[in-house]
LUMRO-562416 format. One line per field, with one value per residue (C-alpha): residue number from 1; residue in one letter; y negated, x negated, z negated. Coordinates in steps of 0.001 Angstrom, whole numbers, plus 524288, in hexadecimal, padded with zeros to 5 digits. Example, Ala and Ser with C-alpha at 12.3 -4.5 7.8 and 13.67 -1.06 7.14 Angstrom:
num <- c(1 | 2)
residuo <- c(a | s)
py <- c(81194 | 80424)
px <- c(7CFF4 | 7CA9A)
pz <- c(7E188 | 7E41C)
//
This chain:
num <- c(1 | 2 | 3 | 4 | 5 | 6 | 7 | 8 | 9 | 10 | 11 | 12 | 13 | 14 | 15 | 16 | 17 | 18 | 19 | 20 | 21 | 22 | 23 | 24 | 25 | 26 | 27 | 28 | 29 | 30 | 31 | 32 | 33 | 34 | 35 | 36 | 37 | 38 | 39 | 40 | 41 | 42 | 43 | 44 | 45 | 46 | 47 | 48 | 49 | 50 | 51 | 52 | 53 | 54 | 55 | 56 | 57 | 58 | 59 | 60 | 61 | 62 | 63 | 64 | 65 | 66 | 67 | 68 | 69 | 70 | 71 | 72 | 73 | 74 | 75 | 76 | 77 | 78 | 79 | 80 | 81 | 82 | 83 | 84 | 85 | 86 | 87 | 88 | 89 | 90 | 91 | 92 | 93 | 94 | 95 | 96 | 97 | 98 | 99 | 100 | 101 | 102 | 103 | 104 | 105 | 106 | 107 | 108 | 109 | 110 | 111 | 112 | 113 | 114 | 115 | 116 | 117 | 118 | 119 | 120 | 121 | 122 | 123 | 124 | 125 | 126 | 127 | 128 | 129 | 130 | 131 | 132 | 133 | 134 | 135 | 136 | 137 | 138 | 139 | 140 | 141 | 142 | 143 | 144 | 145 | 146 | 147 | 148 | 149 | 150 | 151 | 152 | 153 | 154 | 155 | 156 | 157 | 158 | 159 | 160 | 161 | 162 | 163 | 164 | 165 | 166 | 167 | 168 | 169 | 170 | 171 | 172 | 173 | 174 | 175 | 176 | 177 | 178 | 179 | 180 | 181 | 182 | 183 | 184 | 185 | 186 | 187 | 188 | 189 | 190 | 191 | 192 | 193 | 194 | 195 | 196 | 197 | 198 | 199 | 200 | 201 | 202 | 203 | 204 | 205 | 206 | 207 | 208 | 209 | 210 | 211 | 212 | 213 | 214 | 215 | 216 | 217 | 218 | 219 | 220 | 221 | 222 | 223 | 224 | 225 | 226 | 227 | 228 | 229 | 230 | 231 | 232 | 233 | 234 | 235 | 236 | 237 | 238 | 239 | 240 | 241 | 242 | 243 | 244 | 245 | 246 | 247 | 248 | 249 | 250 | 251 | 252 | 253 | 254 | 255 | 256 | 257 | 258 | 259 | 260 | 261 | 262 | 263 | 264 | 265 | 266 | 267 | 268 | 269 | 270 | 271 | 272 | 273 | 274 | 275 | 276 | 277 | 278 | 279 | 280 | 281 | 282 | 283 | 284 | 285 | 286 | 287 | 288 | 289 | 290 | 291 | 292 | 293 | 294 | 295 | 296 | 297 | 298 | 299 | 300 | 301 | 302 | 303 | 304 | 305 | 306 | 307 | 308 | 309 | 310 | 311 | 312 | 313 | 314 | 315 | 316 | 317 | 318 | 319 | 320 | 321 | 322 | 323 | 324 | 325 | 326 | 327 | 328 | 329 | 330 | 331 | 332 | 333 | 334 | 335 | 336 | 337 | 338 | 339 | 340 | 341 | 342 | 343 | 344 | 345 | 346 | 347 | 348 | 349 | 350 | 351 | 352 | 353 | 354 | 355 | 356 | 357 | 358 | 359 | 360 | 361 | 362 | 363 | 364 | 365 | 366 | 367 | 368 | 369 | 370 | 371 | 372 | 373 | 374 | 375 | 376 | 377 | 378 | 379 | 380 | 381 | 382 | 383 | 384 | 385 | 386 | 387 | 388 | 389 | 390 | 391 | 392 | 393 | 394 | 395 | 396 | 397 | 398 | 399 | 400 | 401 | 402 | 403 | 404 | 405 | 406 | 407)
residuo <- c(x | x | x | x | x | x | x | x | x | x | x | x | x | x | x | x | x | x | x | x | x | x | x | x | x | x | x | x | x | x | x | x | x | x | x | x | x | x | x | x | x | x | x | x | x | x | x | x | x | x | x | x | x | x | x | x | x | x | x | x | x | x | x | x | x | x | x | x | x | x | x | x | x | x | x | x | x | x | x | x | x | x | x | x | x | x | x | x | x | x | x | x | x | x | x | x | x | x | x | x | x | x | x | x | x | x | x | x | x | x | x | x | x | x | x | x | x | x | x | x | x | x | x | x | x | x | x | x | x | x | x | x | x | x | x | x | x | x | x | x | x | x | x | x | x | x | x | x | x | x | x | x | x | x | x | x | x | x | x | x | x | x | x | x | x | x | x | x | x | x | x | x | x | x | x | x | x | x | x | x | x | x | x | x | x | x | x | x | x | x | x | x | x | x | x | x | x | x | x | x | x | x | x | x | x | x | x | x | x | x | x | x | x | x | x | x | x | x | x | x | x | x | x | x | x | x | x | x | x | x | x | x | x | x | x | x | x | x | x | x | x | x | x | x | x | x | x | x | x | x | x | x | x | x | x | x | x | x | x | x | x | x | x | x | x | x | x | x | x | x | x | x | x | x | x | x | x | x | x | x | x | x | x | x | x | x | x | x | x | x | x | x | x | x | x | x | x | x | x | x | x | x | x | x | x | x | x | x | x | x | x | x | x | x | x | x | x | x | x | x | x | x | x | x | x | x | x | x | x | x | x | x | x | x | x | x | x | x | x | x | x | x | x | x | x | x | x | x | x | x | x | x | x | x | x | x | x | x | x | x | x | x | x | x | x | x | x | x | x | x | x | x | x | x | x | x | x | x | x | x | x | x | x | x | x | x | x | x | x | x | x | x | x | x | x | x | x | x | x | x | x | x | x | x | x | x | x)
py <- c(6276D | 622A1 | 628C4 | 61F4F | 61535 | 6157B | 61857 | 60B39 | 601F0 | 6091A | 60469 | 5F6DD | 5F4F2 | 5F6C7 | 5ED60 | 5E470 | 5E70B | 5E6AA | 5D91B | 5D3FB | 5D6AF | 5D085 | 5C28D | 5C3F6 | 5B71C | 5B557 | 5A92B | 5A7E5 | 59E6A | 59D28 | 5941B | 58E8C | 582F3 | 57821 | 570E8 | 5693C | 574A8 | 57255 | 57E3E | 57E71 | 5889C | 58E42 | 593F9 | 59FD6 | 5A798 | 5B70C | 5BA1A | 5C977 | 5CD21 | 5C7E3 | 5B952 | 5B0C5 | 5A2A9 | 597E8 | 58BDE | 57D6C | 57B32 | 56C38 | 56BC6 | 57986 | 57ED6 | 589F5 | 5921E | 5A050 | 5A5AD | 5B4A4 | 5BE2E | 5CD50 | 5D551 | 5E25B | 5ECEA | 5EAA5 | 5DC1C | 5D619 | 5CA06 | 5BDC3 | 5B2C5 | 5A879 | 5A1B9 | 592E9 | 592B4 | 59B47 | 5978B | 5999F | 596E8 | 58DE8 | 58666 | 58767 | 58823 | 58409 | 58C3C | 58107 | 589E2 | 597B4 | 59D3B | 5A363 | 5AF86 | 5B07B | 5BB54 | 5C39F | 5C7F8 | 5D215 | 5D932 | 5DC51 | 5CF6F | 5CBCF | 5C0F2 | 5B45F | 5A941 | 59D1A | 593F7 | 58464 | 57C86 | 583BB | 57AA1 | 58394 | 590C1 | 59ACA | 5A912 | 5B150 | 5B51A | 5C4BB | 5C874 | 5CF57 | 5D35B | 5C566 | 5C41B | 5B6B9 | 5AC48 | 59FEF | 59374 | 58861 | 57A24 | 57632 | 57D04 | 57296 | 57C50 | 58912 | 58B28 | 592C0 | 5A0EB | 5A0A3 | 5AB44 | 5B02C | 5BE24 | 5C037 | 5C6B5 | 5C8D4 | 5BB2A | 5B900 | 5AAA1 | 5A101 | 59236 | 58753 | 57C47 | 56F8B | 5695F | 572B9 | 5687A | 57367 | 57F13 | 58635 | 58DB8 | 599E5 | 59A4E | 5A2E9 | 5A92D | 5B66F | 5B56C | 5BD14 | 5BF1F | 5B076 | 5AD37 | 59D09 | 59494 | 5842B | 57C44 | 5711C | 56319 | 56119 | 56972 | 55F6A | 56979 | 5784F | 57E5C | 58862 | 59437 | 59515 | 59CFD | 5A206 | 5B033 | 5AD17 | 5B6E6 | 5B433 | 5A63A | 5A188 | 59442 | 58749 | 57866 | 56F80 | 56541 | 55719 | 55564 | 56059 | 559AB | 56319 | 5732C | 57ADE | 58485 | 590A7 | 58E4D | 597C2 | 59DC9 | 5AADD | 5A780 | 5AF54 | 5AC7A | 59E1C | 59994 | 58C31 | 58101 | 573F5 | 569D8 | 55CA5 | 54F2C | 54C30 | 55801 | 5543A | 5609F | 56D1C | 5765D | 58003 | 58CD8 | 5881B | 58F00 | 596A8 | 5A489 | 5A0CE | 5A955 | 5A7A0 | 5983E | 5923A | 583DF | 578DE | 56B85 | 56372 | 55706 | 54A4E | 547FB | 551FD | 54E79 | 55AF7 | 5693D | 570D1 | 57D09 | 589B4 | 5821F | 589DE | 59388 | 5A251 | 59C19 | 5A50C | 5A254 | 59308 | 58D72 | 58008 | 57483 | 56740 | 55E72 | 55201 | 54407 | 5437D | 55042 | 54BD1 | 5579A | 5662C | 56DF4 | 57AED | 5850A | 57F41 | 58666 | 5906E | 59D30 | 59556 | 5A0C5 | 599F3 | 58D0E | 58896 | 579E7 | 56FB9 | 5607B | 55976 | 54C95 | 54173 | 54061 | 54C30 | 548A1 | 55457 | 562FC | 56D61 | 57A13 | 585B6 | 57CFA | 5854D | 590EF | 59B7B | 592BE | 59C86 | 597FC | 588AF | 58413 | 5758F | 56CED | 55CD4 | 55833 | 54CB9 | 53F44 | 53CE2 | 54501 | 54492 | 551A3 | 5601C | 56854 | 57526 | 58144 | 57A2F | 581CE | 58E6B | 59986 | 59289 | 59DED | 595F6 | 58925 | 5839B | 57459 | 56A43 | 55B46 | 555AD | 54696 | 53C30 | 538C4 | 548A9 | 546D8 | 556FC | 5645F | 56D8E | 57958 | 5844E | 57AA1 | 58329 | 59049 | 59C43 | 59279 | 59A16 | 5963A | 586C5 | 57F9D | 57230 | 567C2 | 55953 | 55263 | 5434E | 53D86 | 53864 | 53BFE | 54B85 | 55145 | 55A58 | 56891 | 570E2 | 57FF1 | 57A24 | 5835D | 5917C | 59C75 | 5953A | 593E9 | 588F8 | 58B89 | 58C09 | 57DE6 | 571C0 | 56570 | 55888 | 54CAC | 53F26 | 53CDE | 54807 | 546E4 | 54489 | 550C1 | 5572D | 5526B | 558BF | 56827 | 56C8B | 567CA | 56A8A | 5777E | 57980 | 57DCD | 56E4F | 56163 | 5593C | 54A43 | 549A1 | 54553)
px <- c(EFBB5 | F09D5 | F0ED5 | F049E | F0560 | F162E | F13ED | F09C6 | F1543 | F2030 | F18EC | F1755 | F23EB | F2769 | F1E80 | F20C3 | F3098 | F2BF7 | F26AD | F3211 | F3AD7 | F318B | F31E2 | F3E99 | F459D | F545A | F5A01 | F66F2 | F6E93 | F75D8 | F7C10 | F7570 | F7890 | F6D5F | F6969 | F7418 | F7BC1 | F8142 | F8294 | F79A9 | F75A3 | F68E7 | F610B | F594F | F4DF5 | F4BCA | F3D5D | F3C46 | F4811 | F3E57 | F3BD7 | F476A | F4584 | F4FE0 | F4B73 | F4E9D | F4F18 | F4D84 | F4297 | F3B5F | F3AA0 | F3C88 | F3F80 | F3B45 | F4833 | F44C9 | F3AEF | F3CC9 | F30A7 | F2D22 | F2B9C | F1C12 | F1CB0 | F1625 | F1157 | F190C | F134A | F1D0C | F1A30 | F17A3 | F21FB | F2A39 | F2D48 | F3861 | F3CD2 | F30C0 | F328A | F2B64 | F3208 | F29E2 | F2BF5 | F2FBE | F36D5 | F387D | F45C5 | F4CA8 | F4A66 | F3DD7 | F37A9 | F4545 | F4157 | F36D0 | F319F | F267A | F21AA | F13A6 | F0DBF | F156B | F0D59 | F14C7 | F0FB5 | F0CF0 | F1865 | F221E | F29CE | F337A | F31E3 | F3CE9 | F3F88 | F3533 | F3EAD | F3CCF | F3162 | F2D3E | F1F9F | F1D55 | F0D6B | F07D8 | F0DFF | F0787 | F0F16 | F097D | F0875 | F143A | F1CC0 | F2584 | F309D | F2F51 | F3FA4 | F48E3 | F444D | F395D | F3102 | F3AF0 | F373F | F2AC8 | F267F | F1798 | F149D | F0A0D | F042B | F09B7 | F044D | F0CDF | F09D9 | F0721 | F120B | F1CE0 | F2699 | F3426 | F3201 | F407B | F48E9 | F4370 | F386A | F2FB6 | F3832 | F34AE | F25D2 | F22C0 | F146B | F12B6 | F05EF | F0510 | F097B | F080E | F11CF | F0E72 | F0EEB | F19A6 | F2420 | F2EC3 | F379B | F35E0 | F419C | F4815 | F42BD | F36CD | F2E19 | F389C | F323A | F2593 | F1E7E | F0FFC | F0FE1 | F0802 | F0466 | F0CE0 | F0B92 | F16B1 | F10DC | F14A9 | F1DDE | F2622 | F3259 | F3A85 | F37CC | F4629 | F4D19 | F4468 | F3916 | F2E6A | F3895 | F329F | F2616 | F209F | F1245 | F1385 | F0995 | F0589 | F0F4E | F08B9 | F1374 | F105F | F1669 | F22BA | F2A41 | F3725 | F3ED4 | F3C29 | F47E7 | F4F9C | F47A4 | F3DD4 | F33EE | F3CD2 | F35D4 | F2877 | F22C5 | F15A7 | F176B | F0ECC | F0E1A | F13EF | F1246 | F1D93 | F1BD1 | F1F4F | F2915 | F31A1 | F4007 | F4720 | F4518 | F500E | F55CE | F4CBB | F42A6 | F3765 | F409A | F3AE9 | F2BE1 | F28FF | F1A6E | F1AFD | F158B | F12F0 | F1C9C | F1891 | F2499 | F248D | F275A | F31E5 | F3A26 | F46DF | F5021 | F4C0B | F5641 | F5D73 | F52F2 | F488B | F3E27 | F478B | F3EE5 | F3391 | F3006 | F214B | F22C0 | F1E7B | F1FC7 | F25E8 | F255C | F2EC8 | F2D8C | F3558 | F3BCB | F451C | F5293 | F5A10 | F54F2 | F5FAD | F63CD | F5B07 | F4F9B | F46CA | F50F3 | F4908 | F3BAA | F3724 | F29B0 | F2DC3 | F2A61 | F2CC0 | F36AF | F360B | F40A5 | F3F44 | F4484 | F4B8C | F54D9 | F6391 | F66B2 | F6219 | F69BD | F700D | F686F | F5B4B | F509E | F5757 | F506C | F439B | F3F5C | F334C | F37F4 | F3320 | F345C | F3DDB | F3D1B | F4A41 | F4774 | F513B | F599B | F6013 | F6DE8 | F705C | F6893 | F726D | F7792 | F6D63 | F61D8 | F5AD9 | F6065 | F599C | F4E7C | F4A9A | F3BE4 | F40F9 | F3B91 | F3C59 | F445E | F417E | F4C52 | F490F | F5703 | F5E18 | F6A90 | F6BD1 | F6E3D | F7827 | F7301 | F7FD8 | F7B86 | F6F2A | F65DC | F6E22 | F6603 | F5C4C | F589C | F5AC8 | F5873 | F4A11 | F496A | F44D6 | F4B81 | F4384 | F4C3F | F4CFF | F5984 | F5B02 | F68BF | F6D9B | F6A13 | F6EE7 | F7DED | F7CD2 | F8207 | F7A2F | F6D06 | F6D59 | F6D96 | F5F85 | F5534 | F5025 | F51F7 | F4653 | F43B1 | F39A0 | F2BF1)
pz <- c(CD114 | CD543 | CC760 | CC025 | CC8B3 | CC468 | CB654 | CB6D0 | CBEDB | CB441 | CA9AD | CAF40 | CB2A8 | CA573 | C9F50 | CA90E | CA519 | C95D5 | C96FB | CA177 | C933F | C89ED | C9351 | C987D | C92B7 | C9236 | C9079 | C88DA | C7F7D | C746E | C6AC7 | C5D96 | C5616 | C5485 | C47A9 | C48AF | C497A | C5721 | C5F6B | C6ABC | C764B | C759A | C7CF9 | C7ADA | C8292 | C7E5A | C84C2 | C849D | C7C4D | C7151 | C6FDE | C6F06 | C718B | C6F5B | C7A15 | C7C35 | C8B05 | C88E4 | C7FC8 | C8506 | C7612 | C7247 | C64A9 | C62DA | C5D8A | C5AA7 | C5E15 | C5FFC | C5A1A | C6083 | C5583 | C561B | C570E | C48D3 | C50F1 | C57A4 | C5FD2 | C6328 | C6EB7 | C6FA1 | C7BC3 | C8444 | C941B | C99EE | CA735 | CA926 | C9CFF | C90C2 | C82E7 | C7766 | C6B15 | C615C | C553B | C5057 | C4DB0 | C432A | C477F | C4E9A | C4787 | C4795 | C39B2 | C3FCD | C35FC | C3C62 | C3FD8 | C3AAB | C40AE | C46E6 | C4F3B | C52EC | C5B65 | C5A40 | C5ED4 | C563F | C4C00 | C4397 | C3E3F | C3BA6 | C3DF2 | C3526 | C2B85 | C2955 | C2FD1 | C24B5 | C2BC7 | C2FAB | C29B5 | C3196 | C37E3 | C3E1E | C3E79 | C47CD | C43DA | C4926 | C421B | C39FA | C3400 | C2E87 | C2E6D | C25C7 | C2211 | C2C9C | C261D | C1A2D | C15A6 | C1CF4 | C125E | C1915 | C1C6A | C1282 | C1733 | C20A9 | C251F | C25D3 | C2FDB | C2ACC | C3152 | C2C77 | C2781 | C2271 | C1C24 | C1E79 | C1442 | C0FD3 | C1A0F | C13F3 | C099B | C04AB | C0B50 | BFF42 | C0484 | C084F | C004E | C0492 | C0A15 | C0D23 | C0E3F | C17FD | C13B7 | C1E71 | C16D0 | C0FCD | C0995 | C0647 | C097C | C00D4 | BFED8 | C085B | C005C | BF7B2 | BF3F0 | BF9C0 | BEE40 | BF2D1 | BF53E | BE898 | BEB7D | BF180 | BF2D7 | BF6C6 | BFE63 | BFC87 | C076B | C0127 | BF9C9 | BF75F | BF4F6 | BF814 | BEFBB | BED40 | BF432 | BEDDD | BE59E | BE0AA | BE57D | BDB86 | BDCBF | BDF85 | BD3BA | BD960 | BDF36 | BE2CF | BE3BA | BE934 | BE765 | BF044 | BEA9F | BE712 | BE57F | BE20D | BE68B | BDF07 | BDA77 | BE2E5 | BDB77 | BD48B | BCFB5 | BD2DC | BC7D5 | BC96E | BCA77 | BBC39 | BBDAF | BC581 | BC6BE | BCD4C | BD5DF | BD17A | BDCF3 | BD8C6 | BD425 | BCFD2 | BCED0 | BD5A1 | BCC99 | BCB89 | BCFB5 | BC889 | BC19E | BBE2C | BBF78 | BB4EE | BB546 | BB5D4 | BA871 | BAC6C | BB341 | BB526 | BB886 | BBF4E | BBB5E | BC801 | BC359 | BBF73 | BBF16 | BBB3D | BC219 | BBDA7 | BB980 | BBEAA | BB6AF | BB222 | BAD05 | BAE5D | BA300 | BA1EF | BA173 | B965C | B95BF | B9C78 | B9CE3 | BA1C4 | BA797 | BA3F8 | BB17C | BAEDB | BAC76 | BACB5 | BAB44 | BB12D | BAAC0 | BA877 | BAE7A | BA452 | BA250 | B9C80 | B9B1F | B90A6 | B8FC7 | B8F53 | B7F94 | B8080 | B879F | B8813 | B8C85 | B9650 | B8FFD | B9BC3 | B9857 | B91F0 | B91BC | B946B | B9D26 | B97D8 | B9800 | B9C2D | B933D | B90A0 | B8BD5 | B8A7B | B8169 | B7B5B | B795C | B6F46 | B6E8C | B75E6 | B7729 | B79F5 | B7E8E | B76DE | B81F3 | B82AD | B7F2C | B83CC | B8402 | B8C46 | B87C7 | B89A9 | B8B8C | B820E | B805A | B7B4D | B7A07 | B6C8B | B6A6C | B67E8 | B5B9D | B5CD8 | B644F | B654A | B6833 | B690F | B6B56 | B5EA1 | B6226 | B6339 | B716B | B72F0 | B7360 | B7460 | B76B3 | B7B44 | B724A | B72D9 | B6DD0 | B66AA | B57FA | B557D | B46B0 | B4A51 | B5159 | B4ED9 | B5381 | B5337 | B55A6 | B52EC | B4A2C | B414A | B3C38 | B4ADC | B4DE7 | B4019 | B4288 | B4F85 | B4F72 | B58BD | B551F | B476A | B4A91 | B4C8A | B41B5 | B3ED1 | B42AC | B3FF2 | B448A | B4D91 | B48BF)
//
């Protein structure tokens, strides 16, 4: 009896010592630097060797800094508060670090009263998480490379979307952006490879640098008006992109915009677009046709680089000049309107461009096209202009096959 009665109070003791460690909390500081990048002392409570907590004794918040996962632990709660010495701490923010890149990690629940989001990044097991309604930013690689994480809810009042926040979610299927949300940082669903559907909502001015590049099943983008920029290679390697039609607020097109969208056959272009940036629609290899509206001023080099589908270009008449290599390798090209007031078509505009027939070029006195068709034969096209003999005392254009006054 005494030797059961001492194994019983051995055991006990020891679970009574196990649990002593898990809620023992030590209280230290250390030194950080603020937004304003002043340094400041901070301090931080460790509860059980596991939970780290950084805490404002004059405003009793707290943020939950890192976590510590047994090996069995898939699943973590956050609390809505911690107490210490008689004081209650209200979890406000998640760290960078809170999930300590546990591999294991399946399941996260944060509670309401929580504000900003970090500290995801690298749980590669990480399957569900549930984000309360107060959460207003979802910060700087918060769930990059949790490569599980298949669907995910945004609150309605999420107003920032951080840099890179859910880059390489390659399983992440959807996803709604809330109407809160002013600018899409760069790269948040860069490599996202599920994610087949997306609508920018109308608050959303501006989408950053690489947003959905490779997003390689992204078919369908809804844009709405109040777009004014869309970012470089934003949607750069979307292959399974076909169509788009771009809002009426927008201004320019950053470079690489909707480069490698091998698939897309179809671009309607708004009145507002004044500026098509550096390879915009570079190996755009469908795309067929494409109108431009009389808005666009300048059009940047290799904006349709390797275009081989492309078989007819109109030149806006708001134009002077074309930049150099603009429409290179455009491998079925078959017809281009030059507008009257083009005084220059840039070297390489229209290089290896070998399926041309016919150019109509309205303006009386000849532009200058200096190495501006390389590798074509030009023995086979037609030019259509409005002064004949202009064009005939001019070395360059008398080179091609016929020059014919246009009817």
């Amino acid at each position: 009896m005494m030797k059961k009665l001492f194994t019983f109070l051995t055991i006990a003791l020891s679970i009574m010592q196990l649990y002593a460690q898990q809620t023992e909390i030590r209280r230290s500081e250390y030194r950080s630097m603020d937004d304003d990048e002043n340094f400041i002392n901070v301090v931080q409570l460790e509860i059980g060797g596991r939970y780290f907590y950084d805490i404002d004794e004059n405003t009793h918040t707290a943020i939950f800094k890192r976590w510590y996962g047994r090996e069995n632990d898939t699943e973590l709660i956050i609390p809505s508060s911690i107490d210490y010495n008689g004081v209650t701490y209200k979890i406000v923010a998640l760290g960078d670090d809170v999930g300590n890149q546990n591999e294991k990690l399946e399941k996260v629940i944060i509670p309401e009263g929580v504000t900003r989001i970090k500290g995801f990044a690298y749980c590669y097991g990480l399957k569900s998480i549930t984000i309360p309604s107060s959460v207003k930013e979802i910060g700087s690689n918060a769930f990059r490379d949790c490569i599980e994480l298949e669907n995910i809810v945004l609150p309605d009042g999420l107003s920032t979307l951080g840099y890179r926040a859910f880059y390489n979610c390659v399983k992440l299927k959807s996803i709604v952006i809330p109407s809160g949300v002013a600018r899409i940082e760069s790269g948040v669903f860069h490599n996202c490879q599920l994610l087949s559907s997306i609508t920018i909502p109308s608050t959303v001015s501006e989408i950053g640098e690489e947003v959905f590049y490779n997003c390689v099943s992204l078919k369908t983008i809804n844009f709405n008006e109040g777009l004014l920029l869309i970012g470089k290679g934003a949607f750069n390697s979307c292959t399974a992109l076909e169509s788009i039609i771009l809002p009426n607020s927008i201004k320019a097109l950053a470079p690489h915009a909707f480069g490698s969208c091998t698939s897309l056959k179809s671009v309607k272009l708004p009145n507002s677009l004044e500026v098509i940036q550096e390879a915009a629609f570079a190996k755009c290899e469908s795309l067929t046709n494409i109108e431009f509206p009389e808005s666009i001023y300048e059009i940047e080099r290799f904006a349709f680089n390797g275009c081989k589908s492309l078989n007819k270009i109109v030149l806006p008449k708001g134009m002077t000049q074309l930049a150099p290599c603009v429409f290179p390798g455009c491998s079925s090209l078959i017809e281009i309107v030059i507008p009257e007031g083009v005084t220059k078509i840039g070297a390489g505009s229209f290089d290896y461009c070998r399926s041309l027939t016919d150019i109509f070029c309205y303006s009386e006195v000849p532009p200058e096209i200096y190495q501006a068709f390389d590798d074509v034969p030009l023995e086979q096209v037609t030019v259509h202009v409005p002064v004949v003999k202009k064009y005939k005392k001019d070395i360059l254009w008398k080179a091609f096959g016929k020059l014919i006054p246009i009817q």
